[in-house]
C-alpha positions as CSV (number, residue, x, y, z in Angstrom):
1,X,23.1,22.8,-2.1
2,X,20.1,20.5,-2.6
3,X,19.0,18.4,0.0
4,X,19.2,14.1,-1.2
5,X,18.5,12.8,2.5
6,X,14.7,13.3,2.3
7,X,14.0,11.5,-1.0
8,X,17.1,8.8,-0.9
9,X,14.7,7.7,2.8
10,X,11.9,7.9,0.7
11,X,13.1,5.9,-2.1
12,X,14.9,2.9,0.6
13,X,11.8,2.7,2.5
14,X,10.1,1.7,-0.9
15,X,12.7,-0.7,-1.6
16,X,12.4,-2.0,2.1
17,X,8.8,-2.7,2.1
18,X,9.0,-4.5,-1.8
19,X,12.4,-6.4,-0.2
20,X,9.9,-7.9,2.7
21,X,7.1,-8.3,0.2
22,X,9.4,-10.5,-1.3
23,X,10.1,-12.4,1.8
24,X,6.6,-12.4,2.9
25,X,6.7,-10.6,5.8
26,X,4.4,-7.9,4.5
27,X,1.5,-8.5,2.2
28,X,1.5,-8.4,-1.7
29,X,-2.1,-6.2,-1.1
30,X,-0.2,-3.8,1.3
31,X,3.2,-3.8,-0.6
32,X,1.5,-2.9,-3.4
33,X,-0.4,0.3,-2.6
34,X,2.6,0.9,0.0
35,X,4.5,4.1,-2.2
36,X,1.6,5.7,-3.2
37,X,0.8,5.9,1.1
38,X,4.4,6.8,1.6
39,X,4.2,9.6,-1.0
40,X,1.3,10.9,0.2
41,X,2.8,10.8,3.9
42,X,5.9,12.7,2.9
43,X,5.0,15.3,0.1
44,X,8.2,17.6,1.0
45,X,10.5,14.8,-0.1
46,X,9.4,14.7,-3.6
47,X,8.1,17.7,-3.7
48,X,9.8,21.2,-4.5
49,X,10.7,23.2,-1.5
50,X,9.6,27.0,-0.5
51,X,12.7,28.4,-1.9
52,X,12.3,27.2,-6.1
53,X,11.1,28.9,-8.7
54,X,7.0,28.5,-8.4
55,X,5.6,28.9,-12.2
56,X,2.1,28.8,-10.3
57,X,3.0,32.0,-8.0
58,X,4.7,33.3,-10.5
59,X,7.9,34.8,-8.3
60,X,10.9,35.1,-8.9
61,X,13.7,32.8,-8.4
């Protein structure tokens, strides 16, 4: 079973920061470089996990 709770945080806390963007609680200048920071903070939640077929390692599934 895949795991959805790592990437559906991700993908709120986006929405979060661009929903107080909006508001102006947070900056447009930080708001707007905000999911590239949160994507390079939290790789394993868009990334593919240890267990998935690697075409780079080239293992088996």
């Amino acid at each position: 079973m895949k795991q959805y709770r790592a990437p559906l945080l991700l993908a709120f806390a986006m929405i979060g920061i661009a929903l107080l963007s909006v508001f102006e609680y947070v900056p447009e200048e930080v708001a707007q470089y905000s999911p590239f920071l949160l994507l390079a903070l939290f790789p394993h939640a868009w990334l593919r996990s240890e267990r998935s077929c690697n075409l780079l390692k080239r293992k088996a599934a």
